[in-house]
Structure formats: structure tokens, C-alpha cells
C-alpha positions, 0 to 999 in steps of 0.5 A: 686738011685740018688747019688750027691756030694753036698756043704751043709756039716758041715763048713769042707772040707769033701764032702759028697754024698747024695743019693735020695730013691724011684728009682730016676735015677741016676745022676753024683755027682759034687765034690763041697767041694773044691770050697765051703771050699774055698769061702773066696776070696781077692775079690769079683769078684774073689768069683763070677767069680769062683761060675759062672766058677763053675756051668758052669762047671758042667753044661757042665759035663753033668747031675747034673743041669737041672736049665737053665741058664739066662743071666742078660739082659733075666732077666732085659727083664722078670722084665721091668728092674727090676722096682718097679712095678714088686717087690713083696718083699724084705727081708736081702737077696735081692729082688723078682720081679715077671716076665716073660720068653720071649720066653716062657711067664712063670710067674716066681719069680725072685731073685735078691741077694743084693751083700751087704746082708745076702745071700752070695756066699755059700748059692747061690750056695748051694740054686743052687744045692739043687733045682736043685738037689731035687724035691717034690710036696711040695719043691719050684721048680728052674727054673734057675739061673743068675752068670752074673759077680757081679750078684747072681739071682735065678729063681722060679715058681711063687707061686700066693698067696705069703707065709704063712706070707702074710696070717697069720702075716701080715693080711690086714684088708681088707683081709679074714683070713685062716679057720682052715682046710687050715691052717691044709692043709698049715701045712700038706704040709710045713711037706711033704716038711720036710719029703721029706728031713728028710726021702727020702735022705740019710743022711737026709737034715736039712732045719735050716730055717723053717718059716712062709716067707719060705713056699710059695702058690699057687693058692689052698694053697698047701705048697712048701718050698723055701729059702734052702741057710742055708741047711746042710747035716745032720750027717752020720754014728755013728755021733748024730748030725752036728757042725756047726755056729748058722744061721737061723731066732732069735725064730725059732731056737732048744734050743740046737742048739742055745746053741751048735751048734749041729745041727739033724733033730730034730732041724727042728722039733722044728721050725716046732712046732714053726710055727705050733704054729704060724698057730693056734693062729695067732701069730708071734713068737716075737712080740715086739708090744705086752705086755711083757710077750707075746712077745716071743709066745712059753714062752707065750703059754707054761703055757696053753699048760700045761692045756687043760682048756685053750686050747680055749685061744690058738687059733687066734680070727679071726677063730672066734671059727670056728675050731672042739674042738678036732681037737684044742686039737689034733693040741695043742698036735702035737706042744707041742711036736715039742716044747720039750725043749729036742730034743730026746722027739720030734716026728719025722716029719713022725708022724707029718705027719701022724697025720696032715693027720686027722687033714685036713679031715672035720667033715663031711667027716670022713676018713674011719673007726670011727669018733674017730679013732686015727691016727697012731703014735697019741697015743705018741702025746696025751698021755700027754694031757690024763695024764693031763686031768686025774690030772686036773680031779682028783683035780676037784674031791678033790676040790669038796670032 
């Protein structure tokens, strides 16, 4: 078991210790709450000289960050002096350069913090001990950090086709759009990556920042998760849920989260559905380029969810109808119910998973058994849709009588 002390409980001053199950080795936990609890400093070079002092001296206690240490000129000499040439992307947290270790030719993603941004000394070192700390196929994997004075930079592998953003949201015209069963591989991935931290750790991870930028690509379209500076550890005990301050990206945040504060599991659900919304119509979650009425895509999508008869509408034009009709509806029914405005009625992220499993699987490459055999978990997911199918079919009837 794999038992560590971490910084991402609720704003307190309680520590609490996370354990990994599946038979990981066992690591010495780092008592973080004091540090952490502490994080508003006169100054700022007192704030950054005690996270670098911080991580030094868990490092040298031994087993808990595996994370090299860089210092800032190994990283200027990876990016060319962090020049235009070699920036990927910014964002309200910083910049990203792409790089490359000189001593071992690695290409990597480099983080530059903006010292004024969004990202601040908290979430640097919780985004520090969460990748360095858990690990999953489908989890961004850190290869280092840099605490160099003023400095807050966080080390990637390099992930060579940029986020789910660059593919969906801000398609270039010149650029092939995503078919349909890699946008269910992508979405099966991005929900691996949310089992692993809902279901493998104990208590479970809430990510609270779920979107379309944070899941990155690689060469074949395998999702990893990345960004976990807005991580919390999630309730323990007989507690139903973390109170904590509403953070995370406006539209993708839980209706009861961003009403109270209080935080579950679920609550990452429910930005899951929102983003899984996004992967099948192609849609941004608020698009202020759009009419009105369609700005806000889950107040826009709502009415046709609520009838199959215009689940075709739902899907994004550039598939250009490329899409299995029943997968569409299976798909439709996963994110109606990620999206239920009360967080009880959501499925958890395992039967998300389990059902996206057939979601992937091409119709000509049946998983074993029949071609309509429903998954596992599946029958909550469209036992709405049938209900409804049934009223529409018997006012047809009515109508016709």
C-alpha cells in the first residue's frame, strides 16, 4: 500500500493520508498541512523560499518524490532561453515551452508559472506531490520541477498532439476534425484517468478542473489528465462531501458545487458530462460567438436530450453523419446523466467507463457476444431514454387515433 501525507485537503489544518490500492509499494508519507495551511507569507520570497526548502526536504527524507529536481539554467538551456520559438501555449497560469534535456535528449514540456497568475504557490506544490506521487496510464506523468528563488516551473513528458482543445474547439480549417470512435477513445481515456483517482485511492482525489485543455495527446490519441494544482482530497469518514471555495473553469463546475461549496466525486462527474457533451457536438461550453439562446451548451442541448427524435441535431456537423446511430444515442444517454442537476442521480465514473468500453469498439469489430449486447451498468444509463421513447411512441399513437 502506498501511504502518503498530502496538501490537497479541504483550506484546514488537518493532513490526511492517502492511501493507493492495487499492491503499490509502500512510500514514507511527508507531513505537508502545516506548510500548506501556512501558505500566506509577508513576502514572496518568503512563500518561495519555503516551498523550495519544503521539497528539498522531502527529497532528501528519502522516498516520497521520485520528480528530479532542475535548476533554472538546465531548463533555460532545454527551451533556448525559453524564446517564442519553443512556446506551445499559455494560459492564466503561465507559459508552456516544448524542450529538451540535455543530458538525455528527452523532449519534454516545460511549465513556466507566471509569478502574478492564477497558479499559485499552493497549487504548485500540490500539482508537485500529486504527479509525483500517483501514477496511471492515463495521468500526465512529471518529470521534474524547478523552485529556483522566485521561480515555480513544473517539468512534462511531452505530449505531441497538444489537448483535446486543439482538436475539437479550436479547429483550424485546414486541419482533419476527430471521427467519432477517437472521440470515444479520447473519452474513455480522460474517464480511466478520473476512475484511477475516484476509485484506486483512498479517500478518492477530486480532480475540480475537468476540461477540454486538461486532457493532453499523444501520438495515438491516448488521454492522460494534467493541471492537478486544484486537486482536493475528497471526504473521509461518515462525511458526504469536502467545503471548500468554488475554483475551477466557469461552465464545467457541478450545480451544487458552485451554489456551496460542497465538493464529492460527483462533482467531477458532472464536468465529465460536460466535456463529453463538448467531444459529440463539437461544441464549447460557453461560446459567447453564438446566438443567445445557445451560448451556455448544457442549457442549449438540455431540450433535445429530453427527446431522441432530435438526438441527430446534437451531434457536430464535421462528423458529417459519420457516427453509428445507436452509439449516438448510447453516448447521449451517458452525458444526460453525468449532467443531472442532482448529484445523487449521476452514475459514478466506473460506469461511465465500463460503458464507454463498447462505445470504442467499431461496428464491425463486435466485442464478444451479440452486436446489441448492453454493457454492464448500461441499462441505469438508458433506462430514461427507453421511458421516453415509450411516451413519444404512445402520443404518436394518440395523435394518429
Amino acid at each position: 500500500m502506498n501511504c502518503f501525507a498530502c496538501c490537497l485537503t479541504a483550506e484546514t489544518d488537518e493532513t490526511t493520508e492517502i492511501s493507493v490500492k492495487k499492491g503499490e509499494e509502500k512510500k514514507d508519507g511527508a507531513n505537508l498541512g502545516s506548510l500548506v495551511d501556512n501558505m500566506s507569507f509577508k513576502s514572496d520570497a518568503a512563500r518561495h523560499e519555503a516551498i523550495a526548502n519544503e521539497l528539498k526536504r522531502i527529497n532528501n527524507g528519502g522516498k516520497s518524490i521520485k520528480a528530479r529536481t532542475f535548476t533554472f539554467q538546465d531548463l533555460a538551456a532545454a527551451t533556448n532561453n525559453f524564446k517564442n520559438e519553443s512556446l506551445l501555449g499559455e494560459g492564466g497560469f503561465g507559459r508552456v515551452y516544448k524542450g529538451s534535456l540535455e543530458n538525455t535528449n528527452q523532449v519534454v514540456a516545460v511549465k513556466q508559472l507566471d509569478r502574478n497568475g492564477m497558479q499559485g504557490s499552493r497549487e504548485f506544490l500540490c500539482e508537485v506531490l500529486m504527479l509525483s506521487l500517483l501514477h496511471h496510464p492515463n495521468l500526465v506523468n512529471l518529470i521534474g520541477y524547478c523552485s529556483d528563488g522566485d521561480q515555480r516551473i513544473l517539468v512534462y513528458e511531452y505530449m505531441s498532439s497538444g489537448s483535446l482543445e486543439d482538436h475539437l474547439l479550436e479547429l483550424p480549417q485546414d486541419k482533419k476534425p476527430l471521427d467519432w470512435f477517437t472521440r470515444m477513445k479520447i473519452a474513455r481515456g480522460a474517464a480511466r484517468g478520473l476512475e484511477y483517482l475516484h476509485e484506486t485511492t483512498t479517500p478518492p482525489i477530486i480532480y475540480r478542473d475537468f476540461k477540454a485543455s486538461n486532457i493532453l495527446l499523444d501520438d495515438d490519441f491516448n488521454a492522460k489528465l494534467s493541471d492537478f494544482g486544484l486537486a482536493k482530497v475528497g471526504p473521509t469518514g461518515d462525511k458526504p462531501h469536502v467545503s471548500t471555495r468554488v475554483m475551477g473553469t466557469y461552465g464545467y463546475c457541478a450545480p451544487e458545487y458552485a451554489l456551496t461549496g460542497q465538493l464529492t466525486t460527483l462533482s467531477d462527474v458532472y464536468s465529465y458530462g460536460v466535456v463529453f457533451l463538448e467531444i459529440i457536438t463539437g461544441r464549447r461550453v460557453i461560446d459567447n460567438s453564438k446566438p443567445a439562446s445557445e451560448q451556455n451548451l448544457v442549457t442549449w442541448a438540455q431540450p433535445m436530450l429530453k427527446d431522441r427524435r432530435r438526438f441527430a441535431e446534437l451531434a457536430d456537423p464535421l462528423l458529417e453523419g459519420k457516427f453509428p446511430s445507436k452509439g449516438l444515442h448510447q453516448a447521449l444517454g451517458i452525458a444526460a446523466m453525468c449532467l443531472q442537476e442532482e448529484a445523487s442521480t449521476r452514475p459514478f465514473i466506473s460506469d461511465v467507463v465500463t460503458a464507454l468500453e463498447f462505445l470504442t469498439v467499431k461496428e464491425d469489430e463486435p466485442k464478444e457476444g451479440s452486436e446489441d449486447a448492453v454493457p454492464p451498468n448500461q441499462s441505469s444509463l438508458d433506462k430514461s431514454d427507453s421511458e421516453q421513447a415509450n411516451q413519444e411512441e404512445g402520443k404518436d399513437n394518440e395523435e394518429k387515433s
